[in-house]
N, C-alpha and C positions, 0 to 999 in steps of 0.2 A: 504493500500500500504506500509506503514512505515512497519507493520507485513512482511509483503514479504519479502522486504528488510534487514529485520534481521535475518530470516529465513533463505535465502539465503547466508548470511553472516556469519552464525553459522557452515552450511555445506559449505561453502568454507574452513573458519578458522579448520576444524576437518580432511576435504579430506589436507589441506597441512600439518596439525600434522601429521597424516596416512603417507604421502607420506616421512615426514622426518624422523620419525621413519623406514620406510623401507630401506630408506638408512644408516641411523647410523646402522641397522643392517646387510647389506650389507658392510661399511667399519668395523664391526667387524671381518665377515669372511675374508676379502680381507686382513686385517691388519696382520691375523694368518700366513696367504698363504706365504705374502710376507717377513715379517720380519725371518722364514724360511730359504728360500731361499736367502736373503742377507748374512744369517751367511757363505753361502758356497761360496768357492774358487773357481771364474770363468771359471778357467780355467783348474780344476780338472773334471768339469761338461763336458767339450768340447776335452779337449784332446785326453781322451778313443775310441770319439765317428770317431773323423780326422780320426785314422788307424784301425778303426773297420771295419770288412770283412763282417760285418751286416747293414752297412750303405747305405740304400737303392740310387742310383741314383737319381738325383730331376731333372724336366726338368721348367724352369725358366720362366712364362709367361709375356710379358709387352704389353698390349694392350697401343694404341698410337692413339693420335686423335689432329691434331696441335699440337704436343709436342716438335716443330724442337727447341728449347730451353734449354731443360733438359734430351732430350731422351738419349743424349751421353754417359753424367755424371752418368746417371742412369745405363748404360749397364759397363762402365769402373767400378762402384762399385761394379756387379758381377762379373765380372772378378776378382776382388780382393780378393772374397769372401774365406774363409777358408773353403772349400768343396772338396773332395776327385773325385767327379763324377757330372757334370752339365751339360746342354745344355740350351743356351739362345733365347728364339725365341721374336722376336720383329712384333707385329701385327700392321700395319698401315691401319686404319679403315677408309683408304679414306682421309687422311688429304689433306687439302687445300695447306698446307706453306710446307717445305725443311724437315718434318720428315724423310721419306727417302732419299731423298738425303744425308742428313746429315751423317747417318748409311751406306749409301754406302761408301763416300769418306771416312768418319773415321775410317773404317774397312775393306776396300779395299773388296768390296759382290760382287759376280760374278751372275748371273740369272741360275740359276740349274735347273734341273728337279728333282723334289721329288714326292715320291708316299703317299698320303697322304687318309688318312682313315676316312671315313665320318660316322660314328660315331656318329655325330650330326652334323642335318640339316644348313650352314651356306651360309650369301651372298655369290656371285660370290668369289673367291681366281682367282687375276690377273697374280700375278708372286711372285716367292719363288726366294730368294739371299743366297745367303754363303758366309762368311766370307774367304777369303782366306791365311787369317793371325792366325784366330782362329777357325776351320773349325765346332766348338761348337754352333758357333754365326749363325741364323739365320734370316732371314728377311720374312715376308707376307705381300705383299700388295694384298691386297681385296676391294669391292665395300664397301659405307659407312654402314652399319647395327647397329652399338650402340656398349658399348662397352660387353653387355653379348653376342653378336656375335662375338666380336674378339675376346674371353675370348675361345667359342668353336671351334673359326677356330685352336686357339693354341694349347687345346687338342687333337683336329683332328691330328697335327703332331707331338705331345710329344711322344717321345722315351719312356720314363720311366715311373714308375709306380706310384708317384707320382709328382705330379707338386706345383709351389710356385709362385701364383699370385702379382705382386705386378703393382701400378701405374706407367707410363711412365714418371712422375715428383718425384722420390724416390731416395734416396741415403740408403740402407742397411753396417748396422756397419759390419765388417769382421767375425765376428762371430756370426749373426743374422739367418744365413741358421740350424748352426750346433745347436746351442739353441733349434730351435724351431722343428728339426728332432727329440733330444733328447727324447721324450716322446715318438714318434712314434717307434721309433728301441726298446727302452726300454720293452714299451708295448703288444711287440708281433705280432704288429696288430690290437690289441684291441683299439687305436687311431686312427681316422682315419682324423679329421681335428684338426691344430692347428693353433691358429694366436698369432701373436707376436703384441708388444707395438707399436702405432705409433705415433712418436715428430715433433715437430713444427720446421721447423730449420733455420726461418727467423731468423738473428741476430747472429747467429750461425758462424764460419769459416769453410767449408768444401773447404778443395783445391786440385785436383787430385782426385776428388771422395770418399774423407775420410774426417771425422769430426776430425777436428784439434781444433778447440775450442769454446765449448759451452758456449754462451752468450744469454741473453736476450734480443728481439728487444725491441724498444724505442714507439712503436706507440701503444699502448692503446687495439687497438681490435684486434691485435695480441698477447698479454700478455693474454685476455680474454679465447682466444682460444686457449693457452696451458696452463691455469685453466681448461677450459671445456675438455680437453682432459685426464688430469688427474681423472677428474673426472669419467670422461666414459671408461677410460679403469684400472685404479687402483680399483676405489670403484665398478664401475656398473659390467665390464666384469670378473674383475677375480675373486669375490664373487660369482656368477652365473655358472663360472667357475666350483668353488668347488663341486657344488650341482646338474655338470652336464646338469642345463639346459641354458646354453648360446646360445643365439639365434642368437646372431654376430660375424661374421669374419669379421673386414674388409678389406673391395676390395683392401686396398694399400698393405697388406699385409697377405697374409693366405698358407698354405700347405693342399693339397688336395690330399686322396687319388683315383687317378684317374678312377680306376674302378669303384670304389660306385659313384663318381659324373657320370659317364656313365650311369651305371645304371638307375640312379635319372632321366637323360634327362639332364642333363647337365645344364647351365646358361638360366635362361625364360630373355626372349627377348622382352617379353611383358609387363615388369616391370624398373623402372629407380632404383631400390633397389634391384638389381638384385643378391649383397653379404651376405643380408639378406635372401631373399628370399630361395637361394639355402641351407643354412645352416639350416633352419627350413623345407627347404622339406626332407633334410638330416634327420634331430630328427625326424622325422615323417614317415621313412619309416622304420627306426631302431627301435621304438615304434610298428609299426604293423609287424616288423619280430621277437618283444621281444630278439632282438638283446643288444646284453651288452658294444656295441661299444660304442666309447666316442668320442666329440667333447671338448677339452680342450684351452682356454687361457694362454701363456706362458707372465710376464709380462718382464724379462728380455731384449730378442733379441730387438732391437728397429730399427725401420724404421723411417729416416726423411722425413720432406718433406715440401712441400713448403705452409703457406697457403693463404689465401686473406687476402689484405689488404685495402682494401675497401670496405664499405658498400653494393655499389652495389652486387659485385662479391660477397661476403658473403650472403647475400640475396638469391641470385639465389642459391648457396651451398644447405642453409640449407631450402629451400623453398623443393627443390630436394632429401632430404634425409628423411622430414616429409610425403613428396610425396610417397616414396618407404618405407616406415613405413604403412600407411594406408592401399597401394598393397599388403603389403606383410599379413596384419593381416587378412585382407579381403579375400586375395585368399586362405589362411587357417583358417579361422572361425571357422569351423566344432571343432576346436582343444583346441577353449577357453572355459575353465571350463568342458573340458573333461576329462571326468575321467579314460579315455580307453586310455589317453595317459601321466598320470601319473602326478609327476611333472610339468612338460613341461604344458601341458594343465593345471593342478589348480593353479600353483604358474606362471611359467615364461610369457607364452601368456597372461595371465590375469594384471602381472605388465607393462608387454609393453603397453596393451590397457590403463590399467585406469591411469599408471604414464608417460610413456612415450611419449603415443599418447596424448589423454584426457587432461593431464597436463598443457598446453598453455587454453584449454577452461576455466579451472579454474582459474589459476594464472591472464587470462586477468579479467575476472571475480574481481576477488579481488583487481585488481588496480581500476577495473571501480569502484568497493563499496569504498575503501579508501578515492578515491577522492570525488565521492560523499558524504560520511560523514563528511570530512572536510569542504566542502564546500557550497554542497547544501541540507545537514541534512537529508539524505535521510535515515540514521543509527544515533546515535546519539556515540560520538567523543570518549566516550570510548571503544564500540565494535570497530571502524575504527581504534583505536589507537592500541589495542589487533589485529587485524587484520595484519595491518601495522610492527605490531613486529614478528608475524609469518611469514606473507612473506619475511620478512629479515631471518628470522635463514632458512630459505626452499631457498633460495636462495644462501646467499650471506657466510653463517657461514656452510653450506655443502660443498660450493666449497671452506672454510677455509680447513676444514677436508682434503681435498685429494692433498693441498698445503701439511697438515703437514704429511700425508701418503708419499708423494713422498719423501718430506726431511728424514723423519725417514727409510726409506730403501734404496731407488734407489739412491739418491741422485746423480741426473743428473746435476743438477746445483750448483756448487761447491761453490761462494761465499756467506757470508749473505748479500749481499748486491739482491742479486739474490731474496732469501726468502725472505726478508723484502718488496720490489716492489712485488711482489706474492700475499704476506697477502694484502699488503695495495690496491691492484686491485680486490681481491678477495672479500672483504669489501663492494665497491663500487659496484662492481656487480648487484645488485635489484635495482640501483638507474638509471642504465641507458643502460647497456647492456642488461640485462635480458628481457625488455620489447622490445628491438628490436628483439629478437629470439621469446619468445611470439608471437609476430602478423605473426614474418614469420613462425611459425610452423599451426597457424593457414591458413595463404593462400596454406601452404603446404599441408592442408587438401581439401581444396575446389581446387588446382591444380589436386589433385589424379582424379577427376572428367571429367580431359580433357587429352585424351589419345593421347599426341603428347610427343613422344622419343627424346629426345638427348642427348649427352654427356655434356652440360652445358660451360658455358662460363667461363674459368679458366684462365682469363689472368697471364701468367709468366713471372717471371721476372730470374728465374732460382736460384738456390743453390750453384753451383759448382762451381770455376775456374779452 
């Protein structure tokens, strides 16, 4: 048995080298991408694009589900937006509390008749409102269906050709539309989805729907969680980016071009990972048309937004997002370690199974062996010890890494006082964060197993005044 247990303990200690090795190699490419694009002048990049006669129309989706808190804040932020041509339609999936109303009275919506194009099959659509102050602004109320059904009742009425998905709890910086068009106009066409960066903006000052001053909150696992974000979108997405096989948009923020998500069958409704999902059904139809189209990461344009501050509700998150990780690698199987679909199938599907997914099965694994060797000798205290220091740097010295990637480009947070609480949280990380996402990605596995839909319990407290 002792053999087992060091055997075991050998191939855990090698899959977490493996797995920190692919992200030190992952913030190499990402470190190239971005430092880059820091050298240039913001607003040389966006200006051209304002009075360009090539700048396609974007039609603005906000699915809404209980959001009578943030939905305002989030629609006055478009409104703000530095975009030459937009339409905002706002999707209420059925909420319980004042989301429409809310939208009614703040924007003075009248009940219309609109002829609306079924395109993809969606619940009941109750009644359509307009703005009668900004005749851009729309309103859907519809029967409850999840939010990849309000997601297609909103392309059902999108004007334009492409759309830009974002969460009903978001606030978009003023030049976060024309960023993230940029590559699409640029590229001909040859782009067809891009997602912009998304921040944490508890602690933050947003007033009138604009970020007046970025600060860091005070509570612990919200600091964690714009660690973790950093990490997921600086090192994992815009590395992945590079090399064309990014498998994630996400759902608070992305531009789609509308025909091809048509095509595709639009948002599956049968999955809670439903912005994963459609982005690798996307790679995978581009792959069997040996299309040369790109799916691209922008890390500039930045989307805030609100997150949990409590366990609970964090819990339920990312139980929910390991849930739609599982769905989504599962409903495309066929793709991992294929070789019929290039990249994507030998490198990209293959790191989401065995790092992304798989990685709680191991990392629980290596807490169970530590503790066991320190205490009840089941390994004896120098493998536990070598163990022990690996899951620290696989942890807590990678989410160091993409603290000092943000400072050294983006630098979203201006004092050292910001970076120094960063590092010092980012440190702590393996020691008591980390194992609570562990166990929830693992019940996030054994959820995928029970096929009951919702949009998940987000209590808000809201961003705006």
């Amino acid at each position: 048995m002792h053999t087992f247990f060091l055997i075991l303990s050998y191939v855990i200690i090698a899959y977490m080298l493996f797995s920190s090795l692919s992200y030190i190699l992952l913030f190499g490419l990402a470190f190239r991408k971005v430092y880059r694009e820091s050298e240039l002048d913001p607003r040389e990049t966006t200006e051209d694009i304002a009075g360009n006669e090539r700048t396609f129309p974007v039609s603005i989706l906000v699915p809404a589900y209980n959001e009578e808190v943030g939905v305002v804040s989030t629609v006055r932020s478009l409104l703000a937006l530095e975009y030459p041509e937009k339409e905002i339609i706002v999707i209420d999936d059925g909420s319980k509390d004042q989301t429409s109303a809310r939208m009614i009275e703040e924007f003075q919506m009248t009940e219309v008749s609109f002829a609306v194009r079924a395109y993809l099959e969606t619940a009941e659509i109750k009644t359509i409102y307009q703005s009668s102050i900004f005749p851009y602004i729309r309103l859907i109320k519809k029967a409850n269906g999840g939010k990849a059904d309000a997601l297609n009742a909103g392309i059902n009425l999108a004007s334009y050709p492409y759309f830009c998905a974002i969460d009903g709890d978001s606030v978009l910086e003023n030049d976060a539309l024309l960023k993230t068009m940029k590559p699409i106009i640029e590229s001909d066409g040859q782009i067809i989805v891009t997602g912009g960066s998304v921040r944490i903006a508890n602690g933050s000052t947003i007033s009138r729907s604009k970020v007046e001053t970025i600060n860091l909150p005070s509570h612990p696992v919200v600091l964690m969680q714009i660690i973790e974000y950093f990490r997921a979108f600086l090192i994992g997405r815009l590395a992945l980016s590079r090399m064309n096989i990014l498998l994630i948009v996400s759902g608070a923020f992305g531009v789609f071009h509308k025909e091809r998500v048509i095509r595709a069958g639009g948002y599956n409704r049968k999955t809670v990972g439903e912005d994963m999902e459609l982005v690798v059904r996307l790679h995978r139809l581009l792959r069997e048309e040996k299309s040369k189209q790109r799916i691209e990461y922008i890390p500039d344009p930045v989307c805030w937004t609100e997150a949990p501050e409590s366990l609970e509700v964090l819990r339920s998150q990312r139980i929910r997002w390991q849930r739609g990780l599982w769905e989504t690698l599962w409903t495309h199987r066929k793709m991992i370690f294929n070789p019929a679909y290039g990249s994507i199938g030998l490198l990209s599907m293959p790191y989401f199974l065995l790092v992304e997914l798989l990685g709680a099965v191991f990392e629980l694994g290596g807490y169970f062996m530590i503790f066991g060797g320190f205490f009840f000798s089941l390994i004896d205290p120098k493998t536990a010890g070598i163990l022990f220091l690996v899951t620290i740097f696989y942890g807590s010295f990678i989410s160091a890494l993409a603290v000092l990637l943000e400072e050294m480009t983006l630098h979203k947070y201006p004092k050292v006082s910001h970076l120094v609480r960063l590092y010092f949280w980012a440190l702590t990380e393996t020691f008591w964060y980390r194992p609570f996402m562990v166990i929830w990605r693992i019940q996030g596995i054994f959820a995928a197993f029970r096929k009951k839909h919702n949009w998940g319990n987000m209590k808000r407290k809201g961003i705006s005044t």
